[in-house]
Backbone atoms as SQL, in Angstrom:
CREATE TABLE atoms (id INTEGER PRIMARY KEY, chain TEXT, resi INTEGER, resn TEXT, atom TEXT, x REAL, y REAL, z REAL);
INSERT INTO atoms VALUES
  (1, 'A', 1, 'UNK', 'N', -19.871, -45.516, 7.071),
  (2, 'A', 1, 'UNK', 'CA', -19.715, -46.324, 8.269),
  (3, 'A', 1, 'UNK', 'C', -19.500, -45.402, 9.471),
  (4, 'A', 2, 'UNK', 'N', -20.084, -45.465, 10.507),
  (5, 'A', 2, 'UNK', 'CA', -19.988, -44.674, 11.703),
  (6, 'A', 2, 'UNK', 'C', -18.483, -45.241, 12.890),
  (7, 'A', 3, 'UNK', 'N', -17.990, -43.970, 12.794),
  (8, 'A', 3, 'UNK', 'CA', -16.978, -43.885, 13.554),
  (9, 'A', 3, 'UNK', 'C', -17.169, -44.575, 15.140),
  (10, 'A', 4, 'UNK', 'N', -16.519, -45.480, 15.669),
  (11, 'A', 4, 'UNK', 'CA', -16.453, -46.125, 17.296),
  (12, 'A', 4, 'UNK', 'C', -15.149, -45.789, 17.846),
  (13, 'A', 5, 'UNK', 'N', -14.779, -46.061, 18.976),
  (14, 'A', 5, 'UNK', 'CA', -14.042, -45.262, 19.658),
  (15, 'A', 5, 'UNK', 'C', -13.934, -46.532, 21.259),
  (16, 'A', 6, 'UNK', 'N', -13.212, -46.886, 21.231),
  (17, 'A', 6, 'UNK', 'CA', -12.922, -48.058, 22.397),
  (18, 'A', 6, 'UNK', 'C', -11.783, -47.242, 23.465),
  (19, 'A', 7, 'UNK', 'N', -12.467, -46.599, 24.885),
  (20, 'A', 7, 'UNK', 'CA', -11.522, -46.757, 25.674),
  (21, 'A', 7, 'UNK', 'C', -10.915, -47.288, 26.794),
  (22, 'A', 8, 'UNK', 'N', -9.276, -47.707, 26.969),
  (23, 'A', 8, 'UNK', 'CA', -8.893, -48.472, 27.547),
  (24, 'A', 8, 'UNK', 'C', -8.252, -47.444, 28.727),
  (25, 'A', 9, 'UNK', 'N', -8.966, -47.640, 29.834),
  (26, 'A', 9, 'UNK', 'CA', -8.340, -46.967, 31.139),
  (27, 'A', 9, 'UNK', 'C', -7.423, -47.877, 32.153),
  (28, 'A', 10, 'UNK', 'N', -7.382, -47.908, 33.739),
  (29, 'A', 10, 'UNK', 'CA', -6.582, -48.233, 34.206),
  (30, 'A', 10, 'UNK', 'C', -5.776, -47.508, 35.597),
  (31, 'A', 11, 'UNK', 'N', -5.978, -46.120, 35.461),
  (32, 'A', 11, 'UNK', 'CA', -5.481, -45.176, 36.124),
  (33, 'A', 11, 'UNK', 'C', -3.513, -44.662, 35.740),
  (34, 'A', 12, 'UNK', 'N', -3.320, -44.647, 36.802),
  (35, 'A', 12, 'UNK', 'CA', -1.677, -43.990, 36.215),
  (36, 'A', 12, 'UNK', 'C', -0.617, -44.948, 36.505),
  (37, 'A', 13, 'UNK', 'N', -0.635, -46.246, 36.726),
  (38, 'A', 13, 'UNK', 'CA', -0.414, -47.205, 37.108),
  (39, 'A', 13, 'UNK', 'C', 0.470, -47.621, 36.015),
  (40, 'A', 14, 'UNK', 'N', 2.216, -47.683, 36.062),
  (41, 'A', 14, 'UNK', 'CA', 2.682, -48.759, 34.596),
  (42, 'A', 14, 'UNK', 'C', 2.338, -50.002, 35.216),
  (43, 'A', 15, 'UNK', 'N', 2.402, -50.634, 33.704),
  (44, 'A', 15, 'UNK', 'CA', 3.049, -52.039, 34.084),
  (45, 'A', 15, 'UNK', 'C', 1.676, -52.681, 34.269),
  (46, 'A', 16, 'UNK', 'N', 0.458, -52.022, 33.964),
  (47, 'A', 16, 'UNK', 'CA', -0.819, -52.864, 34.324),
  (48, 'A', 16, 'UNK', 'C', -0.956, -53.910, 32.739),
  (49, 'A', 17, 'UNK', 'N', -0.783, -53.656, 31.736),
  (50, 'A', 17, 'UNK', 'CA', -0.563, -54.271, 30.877),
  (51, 'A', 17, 'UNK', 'C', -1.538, -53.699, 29.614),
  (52, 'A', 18, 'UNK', 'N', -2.331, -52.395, 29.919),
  (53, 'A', 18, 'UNK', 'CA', -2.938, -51.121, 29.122),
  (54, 'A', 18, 'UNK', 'C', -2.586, -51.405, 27.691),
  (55, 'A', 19, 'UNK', 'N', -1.350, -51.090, 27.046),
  (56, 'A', 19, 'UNK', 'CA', -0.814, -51.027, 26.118),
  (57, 'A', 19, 'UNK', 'C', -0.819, -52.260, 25.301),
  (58, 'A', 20, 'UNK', 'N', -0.637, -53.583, 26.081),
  (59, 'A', 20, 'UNK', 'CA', -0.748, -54.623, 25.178),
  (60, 'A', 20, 'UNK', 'C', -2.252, -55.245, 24.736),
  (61, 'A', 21, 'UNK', 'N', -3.030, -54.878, 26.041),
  (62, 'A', 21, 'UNK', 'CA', -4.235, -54.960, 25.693),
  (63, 'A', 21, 'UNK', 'C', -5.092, -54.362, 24.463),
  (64, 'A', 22, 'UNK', 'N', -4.759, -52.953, 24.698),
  (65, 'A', 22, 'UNK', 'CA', -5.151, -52.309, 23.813),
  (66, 'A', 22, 'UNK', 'C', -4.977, -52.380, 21.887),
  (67, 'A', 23, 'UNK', 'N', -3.678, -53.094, 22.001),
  (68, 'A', 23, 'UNK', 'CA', -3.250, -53.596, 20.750),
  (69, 'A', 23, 'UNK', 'C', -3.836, -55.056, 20.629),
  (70, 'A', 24, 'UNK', 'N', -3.840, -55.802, 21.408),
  (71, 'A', 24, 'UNK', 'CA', -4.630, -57.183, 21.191),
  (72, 'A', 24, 'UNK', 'C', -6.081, -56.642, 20.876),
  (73, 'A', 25, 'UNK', 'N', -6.365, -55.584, 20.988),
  (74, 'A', 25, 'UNK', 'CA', -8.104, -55.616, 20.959),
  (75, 'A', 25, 'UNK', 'C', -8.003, -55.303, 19.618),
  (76, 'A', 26, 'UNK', 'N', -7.021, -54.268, 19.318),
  (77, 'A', 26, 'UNK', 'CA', -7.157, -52.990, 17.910),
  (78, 'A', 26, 'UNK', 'C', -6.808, -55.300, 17.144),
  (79, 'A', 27, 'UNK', 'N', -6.055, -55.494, 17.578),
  (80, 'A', 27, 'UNK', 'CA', -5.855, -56.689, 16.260),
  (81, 'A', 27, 'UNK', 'C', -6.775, -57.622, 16.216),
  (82, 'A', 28, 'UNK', 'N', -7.775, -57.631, 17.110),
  (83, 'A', 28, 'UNK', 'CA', -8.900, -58.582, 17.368),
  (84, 'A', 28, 'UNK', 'C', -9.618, -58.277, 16.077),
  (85, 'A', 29, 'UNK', 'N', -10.061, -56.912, 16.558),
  (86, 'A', 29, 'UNK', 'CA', -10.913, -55.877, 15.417),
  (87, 'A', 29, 'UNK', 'C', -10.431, -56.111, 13.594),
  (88, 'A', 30, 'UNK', 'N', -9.110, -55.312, 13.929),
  (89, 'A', 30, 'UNK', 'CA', -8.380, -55.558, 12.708),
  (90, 'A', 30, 'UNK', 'C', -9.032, -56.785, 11.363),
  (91, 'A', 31, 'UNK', 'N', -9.026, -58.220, 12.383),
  (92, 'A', 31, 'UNK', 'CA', -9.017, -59.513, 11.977),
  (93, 'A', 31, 'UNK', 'C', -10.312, -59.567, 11.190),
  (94, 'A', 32, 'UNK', 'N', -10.731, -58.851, 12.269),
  (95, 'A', 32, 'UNK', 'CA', -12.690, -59.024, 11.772),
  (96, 'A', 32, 'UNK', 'C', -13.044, -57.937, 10.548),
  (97, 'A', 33, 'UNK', 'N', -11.745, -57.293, 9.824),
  (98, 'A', 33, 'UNK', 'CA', -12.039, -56.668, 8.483),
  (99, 'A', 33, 'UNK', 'C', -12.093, -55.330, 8.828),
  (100, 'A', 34, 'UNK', 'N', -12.256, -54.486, 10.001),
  (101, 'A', 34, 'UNK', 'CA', -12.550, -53.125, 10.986),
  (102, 'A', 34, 'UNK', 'C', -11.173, -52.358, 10.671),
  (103, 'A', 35, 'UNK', 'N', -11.520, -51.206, 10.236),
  (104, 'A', 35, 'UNK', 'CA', -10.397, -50.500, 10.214),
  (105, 'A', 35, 'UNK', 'C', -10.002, -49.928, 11.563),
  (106, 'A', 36, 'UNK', 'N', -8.598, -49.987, 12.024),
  (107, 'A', 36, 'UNK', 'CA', -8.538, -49.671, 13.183),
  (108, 'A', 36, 'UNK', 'C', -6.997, -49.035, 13.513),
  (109, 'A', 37, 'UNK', 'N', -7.104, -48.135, 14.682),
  (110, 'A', 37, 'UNK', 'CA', -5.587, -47.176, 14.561),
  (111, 'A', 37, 'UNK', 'C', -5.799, -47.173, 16.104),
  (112, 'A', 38, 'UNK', 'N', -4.705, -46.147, 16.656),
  (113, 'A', 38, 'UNK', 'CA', -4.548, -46.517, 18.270),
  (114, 'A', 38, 'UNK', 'C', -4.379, -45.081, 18.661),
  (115, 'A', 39, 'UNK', 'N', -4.641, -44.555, 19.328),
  (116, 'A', 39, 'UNK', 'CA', -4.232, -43.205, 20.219),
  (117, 'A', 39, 'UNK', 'C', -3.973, -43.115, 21.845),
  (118, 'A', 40, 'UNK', 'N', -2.610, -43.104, 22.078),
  (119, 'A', 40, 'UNK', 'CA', -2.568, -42.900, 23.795),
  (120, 'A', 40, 'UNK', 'C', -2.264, -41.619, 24.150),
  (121, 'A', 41, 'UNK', 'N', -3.322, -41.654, 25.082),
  (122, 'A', 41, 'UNK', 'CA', -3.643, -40.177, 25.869),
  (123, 'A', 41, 'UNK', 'C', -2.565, -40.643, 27.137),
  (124, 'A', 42, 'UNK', 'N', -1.964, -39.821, 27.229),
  (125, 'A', 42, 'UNK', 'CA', -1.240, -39.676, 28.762),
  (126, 'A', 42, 'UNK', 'C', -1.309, -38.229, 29.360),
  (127, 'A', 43, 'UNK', 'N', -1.556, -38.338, 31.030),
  (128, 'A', 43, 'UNK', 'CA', -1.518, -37.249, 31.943),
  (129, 'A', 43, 'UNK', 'C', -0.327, -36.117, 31.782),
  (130, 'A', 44, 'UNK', 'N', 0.650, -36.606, 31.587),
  (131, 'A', 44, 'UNK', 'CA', 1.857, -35.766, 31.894),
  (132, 'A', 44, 'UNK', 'C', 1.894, -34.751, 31.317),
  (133, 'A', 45, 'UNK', 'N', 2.448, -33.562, 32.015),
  (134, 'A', 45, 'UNK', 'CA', 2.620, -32.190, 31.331),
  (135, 'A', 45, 'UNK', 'C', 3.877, -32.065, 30.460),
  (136, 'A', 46, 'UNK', 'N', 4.594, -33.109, 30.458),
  (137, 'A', 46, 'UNK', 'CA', 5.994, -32.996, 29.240),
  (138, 'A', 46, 'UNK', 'C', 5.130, -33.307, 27.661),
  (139, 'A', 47, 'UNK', 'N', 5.967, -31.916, 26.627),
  (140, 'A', 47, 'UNK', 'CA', 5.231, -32.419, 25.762),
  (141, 'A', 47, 'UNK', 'C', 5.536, -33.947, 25.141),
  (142, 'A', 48, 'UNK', 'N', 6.329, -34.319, 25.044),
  (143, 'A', 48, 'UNK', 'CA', 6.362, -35.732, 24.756),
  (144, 'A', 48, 'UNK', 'C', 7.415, -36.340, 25.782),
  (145, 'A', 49, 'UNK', 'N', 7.627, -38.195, 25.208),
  (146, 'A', 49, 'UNK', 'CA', 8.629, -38.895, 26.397),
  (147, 'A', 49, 'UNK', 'C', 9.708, -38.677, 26.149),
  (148, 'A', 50, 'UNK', 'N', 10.860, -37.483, 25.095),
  (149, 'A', 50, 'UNK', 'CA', 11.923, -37.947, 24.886),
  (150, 'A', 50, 'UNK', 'C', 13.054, -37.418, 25.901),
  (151, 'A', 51, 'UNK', 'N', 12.035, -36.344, 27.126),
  (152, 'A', 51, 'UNK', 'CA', 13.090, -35.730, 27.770),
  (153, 'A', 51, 'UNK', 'C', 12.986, -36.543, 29.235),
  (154, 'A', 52, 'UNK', 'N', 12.079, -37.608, 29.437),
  (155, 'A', 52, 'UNK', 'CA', 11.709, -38.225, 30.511),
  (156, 'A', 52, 'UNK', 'C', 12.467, -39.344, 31.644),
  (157, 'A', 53, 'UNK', 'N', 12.582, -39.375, 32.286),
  (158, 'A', 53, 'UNK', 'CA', 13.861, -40.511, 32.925),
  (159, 'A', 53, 'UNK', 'C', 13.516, -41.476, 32.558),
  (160, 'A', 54, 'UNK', 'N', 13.950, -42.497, 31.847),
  (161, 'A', 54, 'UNK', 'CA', 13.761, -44.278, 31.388),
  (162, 'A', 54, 'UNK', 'C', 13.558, -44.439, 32.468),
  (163, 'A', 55, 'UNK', 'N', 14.204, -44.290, 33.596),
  (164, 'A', 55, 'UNK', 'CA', 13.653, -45.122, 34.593),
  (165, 'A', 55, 'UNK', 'C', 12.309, -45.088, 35.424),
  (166, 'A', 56, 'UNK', 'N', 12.265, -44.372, 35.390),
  (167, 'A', 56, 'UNK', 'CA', 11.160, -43.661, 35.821),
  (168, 'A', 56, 'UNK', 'C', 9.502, -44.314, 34.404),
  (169, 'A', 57, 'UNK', 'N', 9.613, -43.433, 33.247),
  (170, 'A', 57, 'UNK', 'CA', 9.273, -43.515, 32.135),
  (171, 'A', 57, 'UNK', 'C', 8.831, -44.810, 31.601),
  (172, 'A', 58, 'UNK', 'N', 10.103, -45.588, 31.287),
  (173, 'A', 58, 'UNK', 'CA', 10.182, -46.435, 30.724),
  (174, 'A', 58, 'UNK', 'C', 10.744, -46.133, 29.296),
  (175, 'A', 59, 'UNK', 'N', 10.883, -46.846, 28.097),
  (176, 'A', 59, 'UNK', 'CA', 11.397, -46.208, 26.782),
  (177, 'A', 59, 'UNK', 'C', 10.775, -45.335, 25.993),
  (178, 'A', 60, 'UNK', 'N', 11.552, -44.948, 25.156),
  (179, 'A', 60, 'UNK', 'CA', 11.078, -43.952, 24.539),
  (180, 'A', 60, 'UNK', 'C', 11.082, -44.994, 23.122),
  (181, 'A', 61, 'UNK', 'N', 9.666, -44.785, 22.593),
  (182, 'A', 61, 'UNK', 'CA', 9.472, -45.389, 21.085),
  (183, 'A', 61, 'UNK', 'C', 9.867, -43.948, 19.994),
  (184, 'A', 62, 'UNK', 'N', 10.653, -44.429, 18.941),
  (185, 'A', 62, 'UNK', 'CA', 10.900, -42.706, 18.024),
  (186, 'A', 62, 'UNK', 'C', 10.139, -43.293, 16.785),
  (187, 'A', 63, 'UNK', 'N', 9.138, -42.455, 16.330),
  (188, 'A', 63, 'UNK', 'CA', 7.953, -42.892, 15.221),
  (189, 'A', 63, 'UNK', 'C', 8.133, -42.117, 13.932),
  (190, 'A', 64, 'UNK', 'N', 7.897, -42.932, 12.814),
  (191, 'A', 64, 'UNK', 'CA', 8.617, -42.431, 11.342),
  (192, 'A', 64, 'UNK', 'C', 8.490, -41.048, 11.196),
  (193, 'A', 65, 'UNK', 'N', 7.777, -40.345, 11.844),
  (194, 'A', 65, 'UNK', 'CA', 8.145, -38.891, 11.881),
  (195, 'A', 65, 'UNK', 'C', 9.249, -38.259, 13.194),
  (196, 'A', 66, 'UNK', 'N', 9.682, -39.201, 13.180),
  (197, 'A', 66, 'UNK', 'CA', 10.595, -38.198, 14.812),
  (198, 'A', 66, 'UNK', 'C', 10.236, -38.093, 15.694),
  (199, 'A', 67, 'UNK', 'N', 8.421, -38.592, 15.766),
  (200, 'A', 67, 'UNK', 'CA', 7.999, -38.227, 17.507),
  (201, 'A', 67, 'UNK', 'C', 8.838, -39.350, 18.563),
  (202, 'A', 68, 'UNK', 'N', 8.953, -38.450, 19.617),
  (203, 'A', 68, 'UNK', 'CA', 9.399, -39.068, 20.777),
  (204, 'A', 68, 'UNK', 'C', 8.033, -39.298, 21.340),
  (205, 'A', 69, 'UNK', 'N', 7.805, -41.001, 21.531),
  (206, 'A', 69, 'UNK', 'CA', 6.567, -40.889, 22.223),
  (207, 'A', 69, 'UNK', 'C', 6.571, -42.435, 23.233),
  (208, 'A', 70, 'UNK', 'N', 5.418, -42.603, 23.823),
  (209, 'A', 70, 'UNK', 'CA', 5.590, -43.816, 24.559),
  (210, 'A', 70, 'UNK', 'C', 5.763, -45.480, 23.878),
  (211, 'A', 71, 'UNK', 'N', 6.369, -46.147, 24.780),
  (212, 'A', 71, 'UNK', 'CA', 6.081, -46.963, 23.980),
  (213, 'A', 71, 'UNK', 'C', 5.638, -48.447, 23.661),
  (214, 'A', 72, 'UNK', 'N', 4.037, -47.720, 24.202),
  (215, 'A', 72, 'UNK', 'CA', 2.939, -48.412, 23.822),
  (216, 'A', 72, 'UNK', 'C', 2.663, -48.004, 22.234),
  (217, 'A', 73, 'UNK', 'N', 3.101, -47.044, 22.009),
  (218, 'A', 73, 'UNK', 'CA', 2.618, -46.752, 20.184),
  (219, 'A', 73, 'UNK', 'C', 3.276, -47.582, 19.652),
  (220, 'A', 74, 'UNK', 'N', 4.661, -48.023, 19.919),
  (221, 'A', 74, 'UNK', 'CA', 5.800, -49.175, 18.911),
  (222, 'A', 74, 'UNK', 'C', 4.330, -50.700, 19.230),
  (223, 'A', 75, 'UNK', 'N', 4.086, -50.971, 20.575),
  (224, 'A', 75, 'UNK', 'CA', 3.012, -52.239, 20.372),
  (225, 'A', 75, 'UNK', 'C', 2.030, -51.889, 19.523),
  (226, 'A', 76, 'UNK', 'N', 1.429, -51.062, 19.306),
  (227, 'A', 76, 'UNK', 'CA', 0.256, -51.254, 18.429),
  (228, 'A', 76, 'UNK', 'C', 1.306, -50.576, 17.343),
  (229, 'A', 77, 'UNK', 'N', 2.028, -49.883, 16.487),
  (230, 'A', 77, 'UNK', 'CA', 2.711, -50.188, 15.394),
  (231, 'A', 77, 'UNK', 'C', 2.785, -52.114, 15.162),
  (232, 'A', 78, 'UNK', 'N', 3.744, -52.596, 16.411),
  (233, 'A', 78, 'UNK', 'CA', 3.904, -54.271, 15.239),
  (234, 'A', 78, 'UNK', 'C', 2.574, -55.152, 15.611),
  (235, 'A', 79, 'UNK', 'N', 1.579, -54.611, 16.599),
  (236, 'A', 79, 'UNK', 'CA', 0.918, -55.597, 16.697),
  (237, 'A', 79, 'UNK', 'C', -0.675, -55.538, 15.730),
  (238, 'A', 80, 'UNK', 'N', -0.730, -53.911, 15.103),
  (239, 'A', 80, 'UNK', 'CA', -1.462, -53.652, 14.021),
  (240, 'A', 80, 'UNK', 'C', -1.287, -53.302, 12.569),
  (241, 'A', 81, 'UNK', 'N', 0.447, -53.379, 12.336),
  (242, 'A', 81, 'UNK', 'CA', 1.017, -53.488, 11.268),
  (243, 'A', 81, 'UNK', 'C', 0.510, -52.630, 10.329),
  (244, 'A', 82, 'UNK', 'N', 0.729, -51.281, 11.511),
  (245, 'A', 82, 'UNK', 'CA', 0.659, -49.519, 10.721),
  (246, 'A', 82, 'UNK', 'C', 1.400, -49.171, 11.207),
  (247, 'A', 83, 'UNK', 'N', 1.485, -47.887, 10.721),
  (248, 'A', 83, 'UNK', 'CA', 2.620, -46.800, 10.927),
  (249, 'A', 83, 'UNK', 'C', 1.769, -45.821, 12.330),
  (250, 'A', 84, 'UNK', 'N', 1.823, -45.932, 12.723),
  (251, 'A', 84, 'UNK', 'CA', 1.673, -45.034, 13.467),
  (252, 'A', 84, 'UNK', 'C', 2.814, -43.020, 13.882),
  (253, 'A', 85, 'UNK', 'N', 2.175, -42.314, 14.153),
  (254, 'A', 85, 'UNK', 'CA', 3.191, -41.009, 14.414),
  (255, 'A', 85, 'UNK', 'C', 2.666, -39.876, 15.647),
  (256, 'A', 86, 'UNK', 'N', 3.657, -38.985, 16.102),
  (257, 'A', 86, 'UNK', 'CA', 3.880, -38.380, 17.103),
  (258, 'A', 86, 'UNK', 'C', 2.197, -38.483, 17.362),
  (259, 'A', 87, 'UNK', 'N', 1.692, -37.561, 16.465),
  (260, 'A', 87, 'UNK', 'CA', 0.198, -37.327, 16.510),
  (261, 'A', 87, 'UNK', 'C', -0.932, -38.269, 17.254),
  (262, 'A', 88, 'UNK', 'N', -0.466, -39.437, 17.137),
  (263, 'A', 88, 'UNK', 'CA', -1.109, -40.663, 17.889),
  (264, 'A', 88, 'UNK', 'C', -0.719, -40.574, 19.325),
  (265, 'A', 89, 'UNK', 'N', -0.417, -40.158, 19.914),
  (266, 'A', 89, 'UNK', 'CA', 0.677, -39.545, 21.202),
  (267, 'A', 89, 'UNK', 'C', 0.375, -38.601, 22.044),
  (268, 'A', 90, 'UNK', 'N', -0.963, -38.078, 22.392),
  (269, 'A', 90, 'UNK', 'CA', -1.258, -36.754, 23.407),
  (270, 'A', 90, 'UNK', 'C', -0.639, -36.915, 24.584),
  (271, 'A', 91, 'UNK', 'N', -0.691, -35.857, 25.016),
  (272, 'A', 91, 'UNK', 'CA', -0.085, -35.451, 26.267),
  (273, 'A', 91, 'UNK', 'C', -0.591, -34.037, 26.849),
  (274, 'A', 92, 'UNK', 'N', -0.831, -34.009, 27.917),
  (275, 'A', 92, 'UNK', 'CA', -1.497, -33.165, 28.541),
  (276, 'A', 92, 'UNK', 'C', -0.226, -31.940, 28.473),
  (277, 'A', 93, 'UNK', 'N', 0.879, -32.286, 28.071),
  (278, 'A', 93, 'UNK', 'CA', 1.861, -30.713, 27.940),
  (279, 'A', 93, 'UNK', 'C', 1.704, -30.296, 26.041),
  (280, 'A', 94, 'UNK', 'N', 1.157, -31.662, 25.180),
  (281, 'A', 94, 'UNK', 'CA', 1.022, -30.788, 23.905),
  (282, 'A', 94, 'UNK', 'C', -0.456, -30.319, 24.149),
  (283, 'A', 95, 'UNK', 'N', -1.322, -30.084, 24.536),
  (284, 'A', 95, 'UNK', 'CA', -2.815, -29.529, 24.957),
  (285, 'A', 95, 'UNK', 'C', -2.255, -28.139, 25.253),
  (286, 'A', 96, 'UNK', 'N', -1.751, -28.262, 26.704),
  (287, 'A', 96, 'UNK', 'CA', -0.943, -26.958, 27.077),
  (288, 'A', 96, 'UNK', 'C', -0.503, -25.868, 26.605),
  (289, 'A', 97, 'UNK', 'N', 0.584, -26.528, 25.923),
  (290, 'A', 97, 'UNK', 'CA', 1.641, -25.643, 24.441),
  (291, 'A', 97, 'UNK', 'C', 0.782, -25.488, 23.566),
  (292, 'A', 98, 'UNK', 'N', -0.098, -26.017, 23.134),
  (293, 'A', 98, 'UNK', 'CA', -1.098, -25.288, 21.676),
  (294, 'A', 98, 'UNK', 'C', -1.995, -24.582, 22.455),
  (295, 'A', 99, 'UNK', 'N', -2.736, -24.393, 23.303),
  (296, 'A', 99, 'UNK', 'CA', -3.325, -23.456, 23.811),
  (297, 'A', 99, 'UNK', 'C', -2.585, -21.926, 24.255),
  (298, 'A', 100, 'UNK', 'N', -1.379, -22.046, 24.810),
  (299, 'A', 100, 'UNK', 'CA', -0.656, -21.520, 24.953),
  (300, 'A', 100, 'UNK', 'C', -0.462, -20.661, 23.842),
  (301, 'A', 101, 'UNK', 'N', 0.443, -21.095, 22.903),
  (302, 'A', 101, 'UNK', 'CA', 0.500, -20.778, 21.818),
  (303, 'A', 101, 'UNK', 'C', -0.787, -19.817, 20.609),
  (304, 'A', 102, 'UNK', 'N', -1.578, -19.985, 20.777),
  (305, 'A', 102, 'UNK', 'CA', -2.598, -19.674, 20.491),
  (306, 'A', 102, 'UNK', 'C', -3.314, -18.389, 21.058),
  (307, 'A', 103, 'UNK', 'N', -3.021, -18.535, 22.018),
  (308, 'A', 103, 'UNK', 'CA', -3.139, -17.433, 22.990),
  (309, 'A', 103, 'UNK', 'C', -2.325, -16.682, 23.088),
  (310, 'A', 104, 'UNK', 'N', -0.880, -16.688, 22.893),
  (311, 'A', 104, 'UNK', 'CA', -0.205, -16.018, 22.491),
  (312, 'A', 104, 'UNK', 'C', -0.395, -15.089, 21.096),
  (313, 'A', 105, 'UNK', 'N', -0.538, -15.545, 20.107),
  (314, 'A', 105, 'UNK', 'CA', -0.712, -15.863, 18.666),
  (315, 'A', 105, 'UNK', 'C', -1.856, -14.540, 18.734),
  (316, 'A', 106, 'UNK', 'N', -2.833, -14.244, 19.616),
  (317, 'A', 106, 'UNK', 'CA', -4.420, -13.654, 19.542),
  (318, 'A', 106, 'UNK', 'C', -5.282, -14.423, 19.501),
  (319, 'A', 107, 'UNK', 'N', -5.489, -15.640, 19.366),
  (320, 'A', 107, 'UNK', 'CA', -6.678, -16.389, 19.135),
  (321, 'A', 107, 'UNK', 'C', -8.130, -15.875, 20.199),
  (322, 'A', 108, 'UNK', 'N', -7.599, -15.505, 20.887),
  (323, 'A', 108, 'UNK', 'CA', -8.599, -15.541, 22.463),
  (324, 'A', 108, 'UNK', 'C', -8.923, -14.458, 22.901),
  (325, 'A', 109, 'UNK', 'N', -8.441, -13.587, 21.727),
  (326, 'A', 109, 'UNK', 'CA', -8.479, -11.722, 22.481),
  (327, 'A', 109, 'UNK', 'C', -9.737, -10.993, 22.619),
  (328, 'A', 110, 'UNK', 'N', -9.877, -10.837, 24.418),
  (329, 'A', 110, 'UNK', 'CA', -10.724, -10.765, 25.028),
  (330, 'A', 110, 'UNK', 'C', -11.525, -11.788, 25.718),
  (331, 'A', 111, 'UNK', 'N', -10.902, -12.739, 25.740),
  (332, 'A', 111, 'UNK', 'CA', -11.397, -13.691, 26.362),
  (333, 'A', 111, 'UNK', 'C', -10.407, -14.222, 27.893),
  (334, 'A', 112, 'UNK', 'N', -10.515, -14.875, 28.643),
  (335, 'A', 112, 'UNK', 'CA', -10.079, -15.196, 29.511),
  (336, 'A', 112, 'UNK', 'C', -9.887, -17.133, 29.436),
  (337, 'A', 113, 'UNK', 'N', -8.901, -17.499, 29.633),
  (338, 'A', 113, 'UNK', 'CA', -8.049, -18.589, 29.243),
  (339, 'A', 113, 'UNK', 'C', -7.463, -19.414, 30.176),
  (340, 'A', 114, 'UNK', 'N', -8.898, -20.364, 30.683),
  (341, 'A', 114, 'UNK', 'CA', -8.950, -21.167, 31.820),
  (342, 'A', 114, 'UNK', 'C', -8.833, -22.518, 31.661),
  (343, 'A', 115, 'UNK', 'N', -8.132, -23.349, 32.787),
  (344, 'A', 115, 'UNK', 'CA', -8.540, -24.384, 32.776),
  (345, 'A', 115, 'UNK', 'C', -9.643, -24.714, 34.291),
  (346, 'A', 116, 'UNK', 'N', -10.627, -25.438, 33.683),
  (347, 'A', 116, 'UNK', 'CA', -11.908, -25.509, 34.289),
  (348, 'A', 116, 'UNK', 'C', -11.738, -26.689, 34.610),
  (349, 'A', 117, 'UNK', 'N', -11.661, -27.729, 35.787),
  (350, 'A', 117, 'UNK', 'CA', -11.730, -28.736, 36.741),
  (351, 'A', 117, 'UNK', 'C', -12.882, -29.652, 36.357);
């Protein structure tokens, strides 16, 4: 079966209602027999939400592995009745830190280690 890939944008905007949508769709799918899982990409350079101001933020969801992550992953956890974990959770600061890291590490030696616009 060939892999699909549904994305839900919006801009940087809370509160547009992204997250619930996105789980009403994954359970639409779900219904119709489709195997289906959720991944939110967020901008921010923190590697995850657990050091983030609630207020600001909003909550922090903590996922059966310990990730501190947003929490739009807890809606599609009860509204697709999986487990979801950290890993489901990008963030433009874990991109960062593994590149980083990596580069540290040698991965790149001799190379030059850009981000390109």
């Amino acid at each position: 079966m060939v892999r699909k890939y549904i994305f839900i944008t919006g801009g940087v905007l809370s509160g547009l209602g992204k997250g619930v949508t996105t789980a009403s769709i994954g359970l639409i799918l779900k219904s119709l027999g489709l195997n289906v899982t959720a991944i939110k990409i967020d901008p921010y350079v923190n590697v995850d939400a657990g050091t983030m101001n609630p207020y600001m933020h909003g909550e922090v969801y903590i996922t059966e592995d310990g990730g501190e992550v947003d929490l739009d992953i807890g809606h599609y956890e009860r509204f697709l009745g999986i487990n979801l974990y950290k890993r489901n959770n990008i963030t433009t600061g874990k991109i960062y830190l593994r590149v980083i890291e990596r580069e540290r590490r040698g991965d790149f030696l001799g190379q030059t280690v850009q981000i390109i616009p």
